[in-house]
C-alpha positions, 0 to 999 in steps of 0.5 A, spaced: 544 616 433 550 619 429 552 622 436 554 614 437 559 615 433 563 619 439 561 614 443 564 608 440 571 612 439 571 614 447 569 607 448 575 604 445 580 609 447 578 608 453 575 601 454 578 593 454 574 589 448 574 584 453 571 586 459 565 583 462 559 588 462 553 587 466 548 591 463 544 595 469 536 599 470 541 605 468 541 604 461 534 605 460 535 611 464 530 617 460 530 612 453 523 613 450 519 606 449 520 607 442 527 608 441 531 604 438 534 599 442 539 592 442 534 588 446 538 588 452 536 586 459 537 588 466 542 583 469 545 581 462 552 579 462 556 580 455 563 582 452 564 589 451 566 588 444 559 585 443 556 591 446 560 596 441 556 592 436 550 592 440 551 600 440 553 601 432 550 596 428 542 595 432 543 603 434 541 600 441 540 606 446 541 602 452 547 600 449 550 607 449 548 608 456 551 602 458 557 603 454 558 611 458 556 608 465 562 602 464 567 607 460 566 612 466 562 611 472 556 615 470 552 617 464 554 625 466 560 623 467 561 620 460 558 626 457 563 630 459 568 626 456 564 627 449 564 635 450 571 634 452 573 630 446 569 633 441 573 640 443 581 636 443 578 634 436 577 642 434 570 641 434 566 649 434 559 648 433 558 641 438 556 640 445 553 632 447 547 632 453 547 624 452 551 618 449 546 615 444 544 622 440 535 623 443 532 629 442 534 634 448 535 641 446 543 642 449 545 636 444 547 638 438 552 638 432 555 641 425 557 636 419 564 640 419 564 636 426 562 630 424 567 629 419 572 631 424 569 626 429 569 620 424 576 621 421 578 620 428 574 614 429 577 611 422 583 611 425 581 605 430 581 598 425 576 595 430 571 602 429 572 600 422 570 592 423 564 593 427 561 599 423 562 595 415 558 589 419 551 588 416 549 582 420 552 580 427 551 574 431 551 576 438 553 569 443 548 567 447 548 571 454 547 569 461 539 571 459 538 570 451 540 564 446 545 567 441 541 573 437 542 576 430 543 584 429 541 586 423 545 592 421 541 599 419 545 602 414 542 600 407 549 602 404 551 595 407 546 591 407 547 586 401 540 583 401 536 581 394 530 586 397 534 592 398 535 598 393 540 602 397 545 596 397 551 601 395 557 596 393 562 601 394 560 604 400 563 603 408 559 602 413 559 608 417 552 610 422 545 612 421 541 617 424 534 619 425 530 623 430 523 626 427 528 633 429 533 631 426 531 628 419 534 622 416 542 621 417 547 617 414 555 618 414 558 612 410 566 612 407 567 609 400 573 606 396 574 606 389 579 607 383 584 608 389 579 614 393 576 614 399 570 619 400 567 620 406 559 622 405 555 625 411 548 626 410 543 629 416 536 632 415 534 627 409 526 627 408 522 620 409 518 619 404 512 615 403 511 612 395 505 609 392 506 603 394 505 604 401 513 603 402 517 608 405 524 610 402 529 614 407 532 619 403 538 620 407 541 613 403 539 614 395 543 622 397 548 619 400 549 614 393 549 621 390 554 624 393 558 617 392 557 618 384 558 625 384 565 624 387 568 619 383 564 622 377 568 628 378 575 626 381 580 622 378 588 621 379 592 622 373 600 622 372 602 629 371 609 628 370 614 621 369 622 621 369 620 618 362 619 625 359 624 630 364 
């Protein structure tokens, strides 16, 4: 799902945030019934905006497809874009087979290329304010009261009952697919720095208590300490003593 990524960034390069979208059966085109979804319904009407945080915040594969069927026209088509901007962005090791980041064969990606399509991401204010929400409140829709989403990140997720809360952490996406491990890209700011951790192939591990720890998110705070353990800013020379 970090695939989801690009998607966002061509969404809003190429999309109004206030646009209607009708969500139709070609969003559930190929998803597995136990993909992640967003809970969307064939006929529902909603903003785009609120589909972007369908697709960052709950990981909705649906969402996904109906942002690539808007964006676009057609799932193939926003695919094309994908692979399109992923080589404008210097991208060497990419190439997109969907919007949403399912398992195929022909879709695949290197950490070097997910940091070059996250850094062009964070350049959009509203990537940043969509991916760093823990909890959305979705209006109500022409089929749905008013609904909560619920973040999948841990690092952001501030509730009593979460260990992985990371309180310097900044959004960004998780990922999963029994392929791909347990995936996470977040930014941090602290002492004047940013850091910008990727993690992909993060085992799932099953404690004693029958609890299961996703190890993408702990390796990812470790990644965090170590920057800011091992990096700081010093002045090196002042006017004061030429």
């Amino acid at each position: 799902s970090l695939t989801k990524i690009m998607t966002c960034l061509l969404a809003l390069e190429n999309g109004n945030l206030s646009d209607i979208v009708t969500i139709d059966e070609g969003a559930f085109a190929g998803l597995d019934g136990n993909s992640s979804t967003a809970g969307l319904q064939v006929g529902e009407q909603l903003t785009f905006n609120d589909l972007l945080y369908c697709l960052m915040i709950s990981s909705g594969n649906e969402a996904a497809n109906a942002v690539a069927e808007h964006i676009a026209g057609s799932i193939p088509d926003f695919v094309r874009m994908m692979n399109e901007r992923a080589y404008e962005l210097g991208c060497t090791g990419t190439h997109f087979a969907n919007p949403h980041g399912l398992h195929d064969e022909e879709h695949y990606t290197t950490v070097r290329d997910l940091v070059a399509i996250t850094l062009a991401a964070l350049k959009s204010d509203n990537f940043r304010t969509i991916t760093n929400t823990a909890v959305y409140e979705l209006p109500a829709t022409n089929l749905s009261p008013a609904r909560e989403l619920k973040t999948t990140n841990q690092l952001i997720d501030d509730s009593t009952s979460n260990s992985n809360y990371y309180s310097r952490a900044i959004g960004i996406k998780t990922g999963y697919t029994s392929k791909a491990g347990r995936c996470v890209i977040s930014c941090a700011k602290g002492d004047g720095m940013y850091f910008l951790a990727v993690v992909c192939g993060a085992a799932t591990t099953v404690l004693d208590t029958g609890d299961v720890r996703m190890e993408s998110f702990p390796q990812c705070i470790r990644l965090f300490q170590y920057g800011f353990d091992q990096f700081s800013y010093v002045s090196i020379v002042s006017p004061l003593y030429p």
